[in-house]
C-alpha positions in Angstrom: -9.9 -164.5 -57.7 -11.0 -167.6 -56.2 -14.0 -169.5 -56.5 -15.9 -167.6 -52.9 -14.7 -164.6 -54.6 -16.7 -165.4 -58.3 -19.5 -166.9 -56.3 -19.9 -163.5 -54.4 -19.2 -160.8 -57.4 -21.9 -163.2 -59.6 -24.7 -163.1 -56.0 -24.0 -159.1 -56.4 -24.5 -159.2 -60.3 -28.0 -161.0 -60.3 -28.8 -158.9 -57.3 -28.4 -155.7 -59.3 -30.5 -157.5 -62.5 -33.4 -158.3 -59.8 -33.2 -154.8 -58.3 -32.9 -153.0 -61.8 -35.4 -155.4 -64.1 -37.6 -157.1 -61.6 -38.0 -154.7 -58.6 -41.5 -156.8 -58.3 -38.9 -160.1 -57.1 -37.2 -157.9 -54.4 -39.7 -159.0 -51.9 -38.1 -162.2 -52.3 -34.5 -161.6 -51.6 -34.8 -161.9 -47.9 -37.1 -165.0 -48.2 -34.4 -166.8 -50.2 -31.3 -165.6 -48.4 -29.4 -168.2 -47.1 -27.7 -168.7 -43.9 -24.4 -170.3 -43.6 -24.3 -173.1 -41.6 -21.7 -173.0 -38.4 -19.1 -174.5 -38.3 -18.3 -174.0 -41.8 -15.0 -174.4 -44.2 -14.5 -172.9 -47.7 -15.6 -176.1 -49.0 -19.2 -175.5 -47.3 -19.5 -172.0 -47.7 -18.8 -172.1 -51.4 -22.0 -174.8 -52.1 -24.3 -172.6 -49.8 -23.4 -169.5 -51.6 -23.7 -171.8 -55.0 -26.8 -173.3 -53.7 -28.2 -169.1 -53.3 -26.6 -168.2 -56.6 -28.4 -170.8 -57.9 -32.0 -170.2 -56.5 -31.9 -166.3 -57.1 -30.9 -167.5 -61.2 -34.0 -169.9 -61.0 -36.5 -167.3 -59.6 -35.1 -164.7 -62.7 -36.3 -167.9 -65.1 -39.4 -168.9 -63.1 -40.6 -165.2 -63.6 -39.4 -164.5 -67.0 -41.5 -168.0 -68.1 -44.7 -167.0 -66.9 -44.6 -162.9 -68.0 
């Protein structure tokens, strides 16, 4: 699998946690989805879908610190 690939399954996986243990964030999801940038190459799709990984992991922790 290559790194797109991980980055993908992983956006799915914290998805489903939001969706399952904090339906209260789902309003978010569409505020924090990310659009990729045109013209792209694997190199700058991979960091934009890090960069989203990445912010929907730091809204999990934001909300889990003040609850």
């Amino acid at each position: 699998m290559n790194k797109t690939s991980q980055i993908l399954t992983e956006i799915s996986k914290v998805t489903r946690q939001i969706q399952d243990d904090y339906p209260e964030l789902q309003k978010y999801l569409d505020e924090t989805r990310s659009t990729l940038p045109k013209p792209y190459n694997d190199a700058t799709m991979e960091k934009e879908l890090q960069d989203y990984l990445d912010g929907l992991k730091a809204m999990i922790k934001k909300y889990k610190a003040g609850h």
